[in-house]
N, C-alpha and C positions, 0 to 999 in steps of 0.2 A: 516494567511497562515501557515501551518505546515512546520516545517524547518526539514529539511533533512541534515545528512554528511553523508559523502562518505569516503571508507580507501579501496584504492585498491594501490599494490605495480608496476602494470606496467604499466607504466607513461603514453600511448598510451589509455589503457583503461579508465586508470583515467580522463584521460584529456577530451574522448571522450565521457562517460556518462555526463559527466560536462557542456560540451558545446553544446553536442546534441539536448539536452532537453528545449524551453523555457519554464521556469519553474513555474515563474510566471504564465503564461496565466494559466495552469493547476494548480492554488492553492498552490504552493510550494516555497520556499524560500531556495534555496542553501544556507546552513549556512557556508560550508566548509570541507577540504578533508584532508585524509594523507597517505603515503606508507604503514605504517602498524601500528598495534595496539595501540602499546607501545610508536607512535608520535601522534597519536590518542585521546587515554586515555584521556590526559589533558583535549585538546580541548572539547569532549567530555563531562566532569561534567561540563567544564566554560558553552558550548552554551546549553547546554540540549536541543538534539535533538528530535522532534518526530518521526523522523525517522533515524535509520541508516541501510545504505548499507555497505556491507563488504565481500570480500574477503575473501574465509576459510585459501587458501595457501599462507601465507607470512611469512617474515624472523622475528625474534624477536618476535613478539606474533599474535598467528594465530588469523582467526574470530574466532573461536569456543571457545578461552581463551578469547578475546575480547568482545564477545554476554554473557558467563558467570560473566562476570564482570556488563557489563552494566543493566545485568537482573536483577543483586543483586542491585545496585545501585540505575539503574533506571527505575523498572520495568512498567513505561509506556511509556518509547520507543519501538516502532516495530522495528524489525531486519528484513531486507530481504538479508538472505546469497547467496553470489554467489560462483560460483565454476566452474574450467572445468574440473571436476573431478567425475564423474556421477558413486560416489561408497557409496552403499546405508548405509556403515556406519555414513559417514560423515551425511546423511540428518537423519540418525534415532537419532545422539544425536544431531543433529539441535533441532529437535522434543523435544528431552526430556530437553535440556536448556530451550525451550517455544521462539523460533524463530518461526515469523511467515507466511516468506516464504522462499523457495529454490529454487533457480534459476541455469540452467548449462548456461555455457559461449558457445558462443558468445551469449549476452544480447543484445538484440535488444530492441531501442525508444518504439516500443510498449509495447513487454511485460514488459518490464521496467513502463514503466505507468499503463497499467494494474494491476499491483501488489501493485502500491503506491493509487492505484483511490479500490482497495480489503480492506485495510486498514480500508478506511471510508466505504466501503459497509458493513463490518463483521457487525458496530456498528447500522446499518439500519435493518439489520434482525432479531439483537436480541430486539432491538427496536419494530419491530411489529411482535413478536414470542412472546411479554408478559417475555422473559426472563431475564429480566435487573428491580431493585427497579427502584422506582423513584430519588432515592439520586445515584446510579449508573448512570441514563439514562444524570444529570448534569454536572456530575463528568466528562464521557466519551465524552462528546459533549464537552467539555469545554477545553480537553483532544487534541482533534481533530478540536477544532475553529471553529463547527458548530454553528451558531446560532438558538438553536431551542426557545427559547422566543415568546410567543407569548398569546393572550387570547384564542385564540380557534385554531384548524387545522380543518383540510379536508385533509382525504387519499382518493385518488384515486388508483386502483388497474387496471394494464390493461393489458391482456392476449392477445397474438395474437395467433389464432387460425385457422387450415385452415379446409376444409370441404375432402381433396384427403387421401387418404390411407397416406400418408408420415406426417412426422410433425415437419420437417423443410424441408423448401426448399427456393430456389434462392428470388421467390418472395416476401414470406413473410418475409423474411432478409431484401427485399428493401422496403416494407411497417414500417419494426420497424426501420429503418435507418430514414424514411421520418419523423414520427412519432418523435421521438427523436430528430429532427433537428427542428422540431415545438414547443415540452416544453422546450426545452433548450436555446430559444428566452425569457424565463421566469425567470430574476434572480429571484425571490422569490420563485420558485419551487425547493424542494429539490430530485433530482431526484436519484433512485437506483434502481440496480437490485436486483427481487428476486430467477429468476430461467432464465433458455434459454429463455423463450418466455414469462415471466412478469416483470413489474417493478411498 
């Protein structure tokens, strides 16, 4: 499971990403939290997180000193920054420390999953985009505790496609819902998205 901390300084927030989430069920291991950076840090190099969430505005050391520490350190953790601060300098040097997502507050269970479940997708498209060596394709699986071992695969590609002028709509959203609820009956399916309407 990839393990996750969390540093967010208002205790209400902290507490409530924390407990919202089963974490498990969705592949994740809460390794552990802190108010801010700098009680953080430690913990931090001890559990080497695959993931960390962070807070940009906190007392003692913000995420954005936080995310540049941890990048230098341990540049194969993902940062996903949050913020309720929706001012585009903050997310453009997100960007250029190499965070790699921004989130505004209030964080909601979904999109909060969404972004942790983005993590392992990025690594699935450069996977059949041909853009990762073979000694990468290891490295990052093994990175993200995908199993991909195996003597042979089979890709399947599947496009949902409608015949009306539009190209999304209500039904075929509850056709790729059904669909999805059918391969995902299949641990040994590695299942990902690669656009609106393929996986």
């Amino acid at each position: 499971m990839l393990k996750v901390f969390l540093v967010e300084d208002e205790c209400v927030v902290r507490e409530g990403l924390r407990e919202c989430i089963d974490w498990t069920r969705y592949g994740f291991e809460f390794c552990g939290d802190a108010p801010d950076g700098e009680l953080a840090l430690p913990q931090i190099r001890k559990l080497r997180p695959d993931i960390l969430i962070t807070d940009i505005k906190m007392p003692f050391m913000d995420g954005l000193a936080l995310s540049r520490l941890v990048c230098a350190e341990l540049p194969e953790t993902k940062i996903i920054l949050i913020s309720g601060h929706n001012d585009f300098e903050f997310a453009q040097e997100a960007i250029e420390i190499g965070v790699e997502q921004y989130l505004l507050k209030p964080v909601t269970k979904a999109s909060l999953l969404k972004t942790l479940e983005d993590a392992r997708r990025k690594f699935f498209e450069q996977l059949t985009t041909g853009s990762l060596r073979v000694s990468e394709i290891y490295e990052q699986a093994k990175n993200l505790q995908i199993d991909i071992d195996a003597e042979g695969y089979n890709v399947i590609l599947l496009t949902l496609q409608t015949t009306g002028a539009a190209e999304y709509s209500q039904a075929l959203a509850e056709r790729l819902e059904e669909l999805m609820a059918y391969l995902l009956r299949y641990g040994e399916y590695l299942l990902f998205r690669c656009n609106l309407m393929t996986y």
